[in-house]
PyMOL commands that place a pseudoatom at each C-alpha (Angstrom):
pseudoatom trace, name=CA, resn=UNK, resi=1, chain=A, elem=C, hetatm=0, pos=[-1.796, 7.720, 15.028]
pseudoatom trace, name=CA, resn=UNK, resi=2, chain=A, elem=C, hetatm=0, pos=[-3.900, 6.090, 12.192]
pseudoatom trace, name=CA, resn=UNK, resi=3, chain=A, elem=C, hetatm=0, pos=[-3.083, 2.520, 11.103]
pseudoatom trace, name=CA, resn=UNK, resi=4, chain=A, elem=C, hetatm=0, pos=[-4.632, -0.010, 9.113]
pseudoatom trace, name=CA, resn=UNK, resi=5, chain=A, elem=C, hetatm=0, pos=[-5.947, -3.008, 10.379]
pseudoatom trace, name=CA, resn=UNK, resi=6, chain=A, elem=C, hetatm=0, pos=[-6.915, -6.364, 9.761]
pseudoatom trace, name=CA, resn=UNK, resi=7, chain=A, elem=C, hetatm=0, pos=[-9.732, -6.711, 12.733]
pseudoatom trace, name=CA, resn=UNK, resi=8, chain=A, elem=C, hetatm=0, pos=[-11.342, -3.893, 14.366]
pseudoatom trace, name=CA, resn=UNK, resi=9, chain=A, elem=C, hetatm=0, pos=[-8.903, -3.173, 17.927]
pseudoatom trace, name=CA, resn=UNK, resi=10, chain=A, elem=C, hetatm=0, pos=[-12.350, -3.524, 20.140]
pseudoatom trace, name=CA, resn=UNK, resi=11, chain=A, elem=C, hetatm=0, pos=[-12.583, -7.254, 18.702]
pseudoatom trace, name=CA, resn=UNK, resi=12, chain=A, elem=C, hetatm=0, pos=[-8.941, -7.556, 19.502]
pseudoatom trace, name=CA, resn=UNK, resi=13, chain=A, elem=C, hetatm=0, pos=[-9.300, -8.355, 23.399]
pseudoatom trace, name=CA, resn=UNK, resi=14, chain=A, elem=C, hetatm=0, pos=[-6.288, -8.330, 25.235]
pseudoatom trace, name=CA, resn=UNK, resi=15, chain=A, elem=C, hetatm=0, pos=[-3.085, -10.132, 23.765]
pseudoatom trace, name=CA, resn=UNK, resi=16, chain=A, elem=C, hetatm=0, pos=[0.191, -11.289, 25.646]
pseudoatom trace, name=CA, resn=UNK, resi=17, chain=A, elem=C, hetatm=0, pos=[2.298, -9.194, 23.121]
pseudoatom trace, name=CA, resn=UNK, resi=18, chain=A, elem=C, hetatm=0, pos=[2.906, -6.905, 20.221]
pseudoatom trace, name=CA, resn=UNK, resi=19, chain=A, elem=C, hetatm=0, pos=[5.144, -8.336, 18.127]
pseudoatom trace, name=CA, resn=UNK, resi=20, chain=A, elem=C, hetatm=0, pos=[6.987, -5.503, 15.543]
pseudoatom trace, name=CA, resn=UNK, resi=21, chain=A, elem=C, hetatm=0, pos=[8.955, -7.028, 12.685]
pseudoatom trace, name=CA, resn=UNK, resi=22, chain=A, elem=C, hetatm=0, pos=[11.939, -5.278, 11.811]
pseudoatom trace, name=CA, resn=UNK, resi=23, chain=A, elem=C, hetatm=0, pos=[13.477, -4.473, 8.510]
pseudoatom trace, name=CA, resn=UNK, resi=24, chain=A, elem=C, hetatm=0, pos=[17.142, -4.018, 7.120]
pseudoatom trace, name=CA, resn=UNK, resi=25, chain=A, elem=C, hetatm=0, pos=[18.922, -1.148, 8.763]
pseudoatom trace, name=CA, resn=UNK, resi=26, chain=A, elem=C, hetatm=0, pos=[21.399, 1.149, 6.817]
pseudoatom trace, name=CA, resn=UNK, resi=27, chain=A, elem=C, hetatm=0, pos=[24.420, 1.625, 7.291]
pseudoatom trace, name=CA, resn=UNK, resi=28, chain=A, elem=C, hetatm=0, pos=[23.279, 0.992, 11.061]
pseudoatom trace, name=CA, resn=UNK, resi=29, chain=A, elem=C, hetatm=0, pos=[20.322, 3.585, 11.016]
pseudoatom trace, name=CA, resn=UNK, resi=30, chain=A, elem=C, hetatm=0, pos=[16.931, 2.018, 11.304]
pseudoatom trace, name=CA, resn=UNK, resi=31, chain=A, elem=C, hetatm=0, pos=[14.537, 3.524, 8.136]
pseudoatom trace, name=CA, resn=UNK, resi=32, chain=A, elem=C, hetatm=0, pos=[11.920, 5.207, 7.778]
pseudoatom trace, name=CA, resn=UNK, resi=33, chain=A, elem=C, hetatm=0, pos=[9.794, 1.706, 7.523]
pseudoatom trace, name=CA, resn=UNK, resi=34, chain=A, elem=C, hetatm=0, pos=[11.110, 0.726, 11.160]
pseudoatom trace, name=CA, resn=UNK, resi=35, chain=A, elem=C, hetatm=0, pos=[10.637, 3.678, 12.695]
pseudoatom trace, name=CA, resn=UNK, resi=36, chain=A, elem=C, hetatm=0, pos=[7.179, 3.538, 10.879]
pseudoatom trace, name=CA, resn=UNK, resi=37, chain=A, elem=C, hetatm=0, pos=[6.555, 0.166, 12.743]
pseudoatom trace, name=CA, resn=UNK, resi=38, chain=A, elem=C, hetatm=0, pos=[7.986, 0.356, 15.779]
pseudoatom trace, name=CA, resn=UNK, resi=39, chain=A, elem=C, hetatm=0, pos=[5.836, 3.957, 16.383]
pseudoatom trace, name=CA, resn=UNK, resi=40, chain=A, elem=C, hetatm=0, pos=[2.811, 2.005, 15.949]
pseudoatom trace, name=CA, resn=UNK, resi=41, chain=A, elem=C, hetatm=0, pos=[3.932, -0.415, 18.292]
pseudoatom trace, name=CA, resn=UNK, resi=42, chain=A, elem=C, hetatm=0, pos=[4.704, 1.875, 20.889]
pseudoatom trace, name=CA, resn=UNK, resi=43, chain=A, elem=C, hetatm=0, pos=[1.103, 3.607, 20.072]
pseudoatom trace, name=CA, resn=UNK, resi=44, chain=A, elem=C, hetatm=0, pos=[-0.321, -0.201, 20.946]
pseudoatom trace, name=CA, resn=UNK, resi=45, chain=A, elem=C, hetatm=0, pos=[1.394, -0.456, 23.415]
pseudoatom trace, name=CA, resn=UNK, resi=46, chain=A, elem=C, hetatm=0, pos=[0.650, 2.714, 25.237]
pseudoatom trace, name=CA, resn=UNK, resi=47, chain=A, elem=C, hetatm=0, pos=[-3.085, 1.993, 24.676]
pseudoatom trace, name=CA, resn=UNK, resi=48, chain=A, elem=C, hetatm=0, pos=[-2.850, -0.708, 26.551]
pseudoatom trace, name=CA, resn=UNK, resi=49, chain=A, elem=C, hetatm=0, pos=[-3.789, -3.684, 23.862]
pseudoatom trace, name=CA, resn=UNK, resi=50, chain=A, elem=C, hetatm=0, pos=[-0.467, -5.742, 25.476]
pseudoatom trace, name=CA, resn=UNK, resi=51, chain=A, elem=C, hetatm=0, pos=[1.758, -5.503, 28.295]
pseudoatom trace, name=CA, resn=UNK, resi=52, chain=A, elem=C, hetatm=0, pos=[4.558, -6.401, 26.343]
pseudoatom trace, name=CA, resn=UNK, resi=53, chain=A, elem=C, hetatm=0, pos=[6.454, -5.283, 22.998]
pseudoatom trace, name=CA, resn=UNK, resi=54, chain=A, elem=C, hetatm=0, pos=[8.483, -8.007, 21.020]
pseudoatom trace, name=CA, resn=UNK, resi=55, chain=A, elem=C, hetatm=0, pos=[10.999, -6.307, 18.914]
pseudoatom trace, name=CA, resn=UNK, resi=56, chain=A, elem=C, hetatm=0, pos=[12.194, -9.298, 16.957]
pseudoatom trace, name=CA, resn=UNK, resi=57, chain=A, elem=C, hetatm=0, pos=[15.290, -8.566, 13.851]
pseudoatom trace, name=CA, resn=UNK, resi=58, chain=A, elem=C, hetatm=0, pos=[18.873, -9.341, 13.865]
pseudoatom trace, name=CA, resn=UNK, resi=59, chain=A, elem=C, hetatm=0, pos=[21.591, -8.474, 11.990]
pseudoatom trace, name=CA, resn=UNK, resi=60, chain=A, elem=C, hetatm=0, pos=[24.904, -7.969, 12.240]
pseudoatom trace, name=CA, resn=UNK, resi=61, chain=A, elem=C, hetatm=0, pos=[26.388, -5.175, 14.253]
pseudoatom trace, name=CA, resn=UNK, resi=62, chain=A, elem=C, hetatm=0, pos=[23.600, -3.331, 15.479]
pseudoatom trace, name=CA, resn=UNK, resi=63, chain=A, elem=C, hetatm=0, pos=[20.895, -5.420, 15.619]
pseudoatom trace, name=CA, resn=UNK, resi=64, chain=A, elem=C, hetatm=0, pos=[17.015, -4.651, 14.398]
pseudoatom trace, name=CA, resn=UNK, resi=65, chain=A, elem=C, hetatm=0, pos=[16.059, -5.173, 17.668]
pseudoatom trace, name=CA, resn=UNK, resi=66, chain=A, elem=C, hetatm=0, pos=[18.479, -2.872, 19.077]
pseudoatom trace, name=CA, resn=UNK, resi=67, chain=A, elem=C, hetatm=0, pos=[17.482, -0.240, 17.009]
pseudoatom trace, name=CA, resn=UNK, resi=68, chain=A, elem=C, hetatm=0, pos=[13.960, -0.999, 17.438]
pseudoatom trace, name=CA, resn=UNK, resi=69, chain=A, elem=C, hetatm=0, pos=[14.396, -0.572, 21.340]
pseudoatom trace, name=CA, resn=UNK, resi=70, chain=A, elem=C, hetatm=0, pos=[15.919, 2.743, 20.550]
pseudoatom trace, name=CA, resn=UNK, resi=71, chain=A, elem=C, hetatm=0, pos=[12.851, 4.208, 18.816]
pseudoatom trace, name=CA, resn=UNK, resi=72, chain=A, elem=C, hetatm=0, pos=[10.425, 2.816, 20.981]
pseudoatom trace, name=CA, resn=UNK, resi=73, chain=A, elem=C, hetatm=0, pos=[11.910, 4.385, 24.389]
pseudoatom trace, name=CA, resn=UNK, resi=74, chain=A, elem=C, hetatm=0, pos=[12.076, 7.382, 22.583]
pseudoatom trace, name=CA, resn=UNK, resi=75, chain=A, elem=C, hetatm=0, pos=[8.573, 6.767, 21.819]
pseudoatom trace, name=CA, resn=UNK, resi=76, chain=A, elem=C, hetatm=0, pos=[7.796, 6.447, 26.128]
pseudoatom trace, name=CA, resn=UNK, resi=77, chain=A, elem=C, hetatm=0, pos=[7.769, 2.432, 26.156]
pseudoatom trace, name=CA, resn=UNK, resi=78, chain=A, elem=C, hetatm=0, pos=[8.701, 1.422, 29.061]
pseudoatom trace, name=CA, resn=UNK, resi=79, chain=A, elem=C, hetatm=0, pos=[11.933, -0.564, 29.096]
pseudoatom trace, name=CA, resn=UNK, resi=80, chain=A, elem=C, hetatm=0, pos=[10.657, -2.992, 31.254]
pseudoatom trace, name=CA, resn=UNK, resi=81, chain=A, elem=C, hetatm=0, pos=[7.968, -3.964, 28.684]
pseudoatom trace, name=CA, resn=UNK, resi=82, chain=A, elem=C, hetatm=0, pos=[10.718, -4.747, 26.153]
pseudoatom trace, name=CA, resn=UNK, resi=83, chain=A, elem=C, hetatm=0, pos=[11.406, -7.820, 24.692]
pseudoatom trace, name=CA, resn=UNK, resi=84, chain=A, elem=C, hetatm=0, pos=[14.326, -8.033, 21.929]
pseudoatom trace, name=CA, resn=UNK, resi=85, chain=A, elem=C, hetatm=0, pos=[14.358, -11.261, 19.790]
pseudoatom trace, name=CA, resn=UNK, resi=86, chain=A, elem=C, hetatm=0, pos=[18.096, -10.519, 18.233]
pseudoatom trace, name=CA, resn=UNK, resi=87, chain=A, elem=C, hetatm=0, pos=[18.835, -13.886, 16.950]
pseudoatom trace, name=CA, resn=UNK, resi=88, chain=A, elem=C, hetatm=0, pos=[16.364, -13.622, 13.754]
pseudoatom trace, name=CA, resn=UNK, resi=89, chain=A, elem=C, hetatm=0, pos=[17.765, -13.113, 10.140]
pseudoatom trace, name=CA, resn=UNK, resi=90, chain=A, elem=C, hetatm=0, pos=[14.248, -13.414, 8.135]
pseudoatom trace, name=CA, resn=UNK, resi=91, chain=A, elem=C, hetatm=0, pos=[10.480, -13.156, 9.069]
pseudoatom trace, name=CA, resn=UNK, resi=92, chain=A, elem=C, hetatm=0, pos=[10.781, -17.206, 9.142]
pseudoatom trace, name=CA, resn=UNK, resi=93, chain=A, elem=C, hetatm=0, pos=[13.255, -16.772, 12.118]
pseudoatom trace, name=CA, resn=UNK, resi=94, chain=A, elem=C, hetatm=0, pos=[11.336, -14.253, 13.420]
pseudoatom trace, name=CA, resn=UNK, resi=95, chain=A, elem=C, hetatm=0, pos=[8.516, -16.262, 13.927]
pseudoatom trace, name=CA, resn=UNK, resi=96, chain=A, elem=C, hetatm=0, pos=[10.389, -19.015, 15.065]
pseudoatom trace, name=CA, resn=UNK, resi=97, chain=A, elem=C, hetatm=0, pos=[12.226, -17.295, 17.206]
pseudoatom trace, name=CA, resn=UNK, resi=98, chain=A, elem=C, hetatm=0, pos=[9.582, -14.964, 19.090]
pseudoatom trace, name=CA, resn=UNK, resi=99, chain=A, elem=C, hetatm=0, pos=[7.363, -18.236, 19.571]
pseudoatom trace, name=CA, resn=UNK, resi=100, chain=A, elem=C, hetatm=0, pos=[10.491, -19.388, 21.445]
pseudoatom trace, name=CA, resn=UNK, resi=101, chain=A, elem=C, hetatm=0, pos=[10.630, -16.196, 23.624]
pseudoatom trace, name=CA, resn=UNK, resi=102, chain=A, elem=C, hetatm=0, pos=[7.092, -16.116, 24.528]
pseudoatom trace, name=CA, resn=UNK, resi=103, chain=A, elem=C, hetatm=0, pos=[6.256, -19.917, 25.241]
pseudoatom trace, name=CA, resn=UNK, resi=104, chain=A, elem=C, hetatm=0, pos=[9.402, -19.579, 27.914]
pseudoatom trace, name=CA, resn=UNK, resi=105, chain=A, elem=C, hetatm=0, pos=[6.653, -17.211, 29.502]
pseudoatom trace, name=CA, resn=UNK, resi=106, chain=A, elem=C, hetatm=0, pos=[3.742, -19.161, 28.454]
pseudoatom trace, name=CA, resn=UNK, resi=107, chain=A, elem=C, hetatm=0, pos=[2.085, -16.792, 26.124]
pseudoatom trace, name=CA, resn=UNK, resi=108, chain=A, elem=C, hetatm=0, pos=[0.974, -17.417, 23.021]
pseudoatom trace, name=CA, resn=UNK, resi=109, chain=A, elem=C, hetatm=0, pos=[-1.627, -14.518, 21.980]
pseudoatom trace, name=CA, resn=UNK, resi=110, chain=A, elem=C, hetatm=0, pos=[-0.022, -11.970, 19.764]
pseudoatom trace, name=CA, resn=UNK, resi=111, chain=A, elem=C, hetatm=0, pos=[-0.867, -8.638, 17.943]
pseudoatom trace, name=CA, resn=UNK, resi=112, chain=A, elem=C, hetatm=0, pos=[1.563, -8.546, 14.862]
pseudoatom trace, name=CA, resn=UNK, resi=113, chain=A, elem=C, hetatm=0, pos=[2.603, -4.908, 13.687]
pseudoatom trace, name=CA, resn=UNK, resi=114, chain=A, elem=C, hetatm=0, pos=[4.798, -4.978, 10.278]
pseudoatom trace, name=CA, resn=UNK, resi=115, chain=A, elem=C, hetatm=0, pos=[3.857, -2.905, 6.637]
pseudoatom trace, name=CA, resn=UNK, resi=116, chain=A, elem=C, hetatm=0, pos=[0.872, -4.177, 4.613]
pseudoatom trace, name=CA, resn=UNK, resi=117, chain=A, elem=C, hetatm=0, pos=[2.629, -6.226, 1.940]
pseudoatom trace, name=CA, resn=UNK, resi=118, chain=A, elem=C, hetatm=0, pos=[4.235, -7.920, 4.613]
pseudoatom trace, name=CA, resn=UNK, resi=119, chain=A, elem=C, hetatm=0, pos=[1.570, -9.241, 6.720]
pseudoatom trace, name=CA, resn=UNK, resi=120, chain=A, elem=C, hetatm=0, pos=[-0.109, -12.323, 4.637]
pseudoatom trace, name=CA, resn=UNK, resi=121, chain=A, elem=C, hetatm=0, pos=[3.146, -14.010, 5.035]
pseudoatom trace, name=CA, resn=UNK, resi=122, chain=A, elem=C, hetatm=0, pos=[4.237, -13.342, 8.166]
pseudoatom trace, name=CA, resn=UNK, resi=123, chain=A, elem=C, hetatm=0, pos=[1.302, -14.002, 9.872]
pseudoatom trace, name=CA, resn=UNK, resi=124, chain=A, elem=C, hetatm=0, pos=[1.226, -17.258, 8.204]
pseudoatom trace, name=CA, resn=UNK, resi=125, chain=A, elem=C, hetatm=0, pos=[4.720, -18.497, 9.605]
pseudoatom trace, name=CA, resn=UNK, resi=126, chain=A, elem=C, hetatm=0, pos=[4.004, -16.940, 13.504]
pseudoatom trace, name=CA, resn=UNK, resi=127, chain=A, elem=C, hetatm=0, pos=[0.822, -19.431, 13.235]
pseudoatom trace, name=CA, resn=UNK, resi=128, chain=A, elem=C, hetatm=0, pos=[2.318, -21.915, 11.857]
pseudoatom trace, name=CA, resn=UNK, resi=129, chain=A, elem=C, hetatm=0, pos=[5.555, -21.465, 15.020]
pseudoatom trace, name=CA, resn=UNK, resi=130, chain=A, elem=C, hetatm=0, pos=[2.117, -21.777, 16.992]
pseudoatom trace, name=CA, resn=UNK, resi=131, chain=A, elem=C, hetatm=0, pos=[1.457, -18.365, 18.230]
pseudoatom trace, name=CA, resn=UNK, resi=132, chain=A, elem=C, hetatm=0, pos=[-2.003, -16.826, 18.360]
pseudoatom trace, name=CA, resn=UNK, resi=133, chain=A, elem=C, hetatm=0, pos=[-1.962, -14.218, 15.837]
pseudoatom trace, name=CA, resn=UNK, resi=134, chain=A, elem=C, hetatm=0, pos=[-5.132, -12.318, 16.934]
pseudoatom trace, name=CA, resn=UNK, resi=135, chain=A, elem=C, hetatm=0, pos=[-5.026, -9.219, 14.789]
pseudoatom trace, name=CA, resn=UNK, resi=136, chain=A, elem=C, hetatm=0, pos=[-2.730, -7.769, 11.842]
pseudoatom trace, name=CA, resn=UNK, resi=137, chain=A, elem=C, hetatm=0, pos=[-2.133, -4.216, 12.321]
pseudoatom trace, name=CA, resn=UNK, resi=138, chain=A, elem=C, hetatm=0, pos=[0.132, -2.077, 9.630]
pseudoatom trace, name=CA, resn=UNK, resi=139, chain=A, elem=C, hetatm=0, pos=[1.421, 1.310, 10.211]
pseudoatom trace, name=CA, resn=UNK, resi=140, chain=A, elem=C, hetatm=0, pos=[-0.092, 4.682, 8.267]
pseudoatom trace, name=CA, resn=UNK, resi=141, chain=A, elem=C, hetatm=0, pos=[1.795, 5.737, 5.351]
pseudoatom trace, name=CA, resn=UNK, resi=142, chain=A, elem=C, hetatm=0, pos=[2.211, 4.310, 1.664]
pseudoatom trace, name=CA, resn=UNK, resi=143, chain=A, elem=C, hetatm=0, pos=[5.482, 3.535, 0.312]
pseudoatom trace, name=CA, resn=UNK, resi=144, chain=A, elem=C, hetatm=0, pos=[7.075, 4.036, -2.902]
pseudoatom trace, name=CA, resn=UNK, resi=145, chain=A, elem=C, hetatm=0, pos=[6.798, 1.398, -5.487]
pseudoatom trace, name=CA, resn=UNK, resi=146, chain=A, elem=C, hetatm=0, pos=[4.759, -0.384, -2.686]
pseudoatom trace, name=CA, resn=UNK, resi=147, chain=A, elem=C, hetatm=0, pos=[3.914, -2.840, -5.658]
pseudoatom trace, name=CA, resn=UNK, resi=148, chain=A, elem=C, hetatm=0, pos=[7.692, -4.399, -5.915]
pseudoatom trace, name=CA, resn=UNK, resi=149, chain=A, elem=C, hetatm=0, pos=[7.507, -5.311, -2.373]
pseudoatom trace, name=CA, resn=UNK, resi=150, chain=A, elem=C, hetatm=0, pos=[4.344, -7.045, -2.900]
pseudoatom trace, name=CA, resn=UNK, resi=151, chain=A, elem=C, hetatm=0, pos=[6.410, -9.138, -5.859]
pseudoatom trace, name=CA, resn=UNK, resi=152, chain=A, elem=C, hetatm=0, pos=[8.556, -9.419, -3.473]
pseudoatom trace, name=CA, resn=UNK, resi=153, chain=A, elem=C, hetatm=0, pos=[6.886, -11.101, -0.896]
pseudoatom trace, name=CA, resn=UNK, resi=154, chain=A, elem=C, hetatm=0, pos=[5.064, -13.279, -3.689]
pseudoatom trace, name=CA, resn=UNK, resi=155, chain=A, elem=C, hetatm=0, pos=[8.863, -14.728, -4.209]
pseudoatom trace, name=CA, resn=UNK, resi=156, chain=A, elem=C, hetatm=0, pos=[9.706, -14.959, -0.822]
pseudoatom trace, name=CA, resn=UNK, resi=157, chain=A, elem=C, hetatm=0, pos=[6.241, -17.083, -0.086]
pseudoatom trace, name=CA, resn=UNK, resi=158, chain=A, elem=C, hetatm=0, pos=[7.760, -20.397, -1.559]
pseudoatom trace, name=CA, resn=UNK, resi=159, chain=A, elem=C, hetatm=0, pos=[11.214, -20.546, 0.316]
pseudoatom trace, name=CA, resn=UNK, resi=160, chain=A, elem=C, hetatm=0, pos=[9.600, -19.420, 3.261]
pseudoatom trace, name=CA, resn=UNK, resi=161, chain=A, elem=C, hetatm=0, pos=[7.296, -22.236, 2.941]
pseudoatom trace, name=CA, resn=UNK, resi=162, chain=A, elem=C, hetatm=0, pos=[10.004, -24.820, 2.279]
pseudoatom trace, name=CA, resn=UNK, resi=163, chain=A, elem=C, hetatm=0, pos=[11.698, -23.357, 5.680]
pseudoatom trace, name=CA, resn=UNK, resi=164, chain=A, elem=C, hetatm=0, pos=[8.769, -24.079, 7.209]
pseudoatom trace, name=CA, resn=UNK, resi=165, chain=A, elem=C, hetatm=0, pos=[8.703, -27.825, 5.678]
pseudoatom trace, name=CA, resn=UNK, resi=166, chain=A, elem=C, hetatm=0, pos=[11.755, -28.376, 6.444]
pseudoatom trace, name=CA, resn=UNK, resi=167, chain=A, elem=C, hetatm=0, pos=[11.818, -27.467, 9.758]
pseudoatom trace, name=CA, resn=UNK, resi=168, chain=A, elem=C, hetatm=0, pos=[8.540, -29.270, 10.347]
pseudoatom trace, name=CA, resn=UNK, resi=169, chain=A, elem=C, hetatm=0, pos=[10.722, -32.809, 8.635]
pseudoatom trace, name=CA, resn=UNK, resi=170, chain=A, elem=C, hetatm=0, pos=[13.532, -32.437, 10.728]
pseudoatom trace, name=CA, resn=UNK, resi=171, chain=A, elem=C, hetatm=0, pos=[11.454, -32.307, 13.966]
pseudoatom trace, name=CA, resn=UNK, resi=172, chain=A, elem=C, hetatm=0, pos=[9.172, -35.344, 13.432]
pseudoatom trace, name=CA, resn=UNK, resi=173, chain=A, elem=C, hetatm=0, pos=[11.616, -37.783, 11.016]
pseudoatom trace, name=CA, resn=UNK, resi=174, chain=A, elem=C, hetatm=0, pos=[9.975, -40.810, 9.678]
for i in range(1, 174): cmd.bond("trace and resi %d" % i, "trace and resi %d" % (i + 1))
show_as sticks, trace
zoom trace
């Protein structure tokens, strides 16, 4: 499986985790983008880059996660190397939430799988929620009208920075 990549994989060393951001399922049904990320997840995985696989999305219903963990046994993960972070409804909250997960183990290193117009921001919040983000990877395959989602993401940059603000005021008040 090809992927992009924001640091060559040898570079990479080993990391605690892969942590695969999920995206809005349909009517239930993960799309094509999930499956997309969660494939290349499983790929890491099987290489052996992490002994672990964070599937972090919520929802309600069906989680992200639990369609995530769907795809990626069918993709020959291991269950036992399975993580689900369910409780997440945005990639603040996912970042907030996996650093959660993972410090309860004391790990901290991550590899963070999610599509290319995606990963500026989110790897911005999982450092800032004080995880090691030690490579960007993005799965193979353009989407259409990639160029909204980039606008997208441009919008979504200042409210996820007053999230992070916020949550940062709240924790240490004056």
């Amino acid at each position: 499986m090809t992927r992009g990549q924001d640091r060559e994989e040898g570079a990479l060393g080993q990391v605690d985790a892969i942590v695969v951001l999920g995206c809005a399922l349909r009517d239930g049904a993960a799309s094509p983008a999930l499956i997309r990320r969660v494939q290349c997840g499983a790929a890491l995985l099987r290489r052996g880059l992490a002994p672990l696989l964070v599937l972090s999305g919520g929802g309600t219903g069906r989680s992200e996660a639990e369609a995530m963990r769907d795809i990626a046994l069918a993709e020959g993960a291991p269950a036992a190397a399975l993580l689900l972070e369910s409780a997440s409804r945005n990639t603040f909250e996912n970042a907030r939430e996996t650093a959660l997960l993972l410090r309860r183990r004391g790990l901290r290193r991550i590899l963070l799988v999610s599509d290319r117009y995606h990963l500026p921001r989110a790897g911005l919040l999982f450092r800032a929620a004080g995880l090691d983000v030690a490579g960007r990877i993005h799965p193979s395959g353009g989407m259409k009208r990639e160029w909204l989602l980039y606008l997208r993401e441009a919008a979504a940059l200042p409210l996820s920075l007053w999230r992070l603000w916020r949550a940062r005021a709240v924790a240490s008040p004056q």
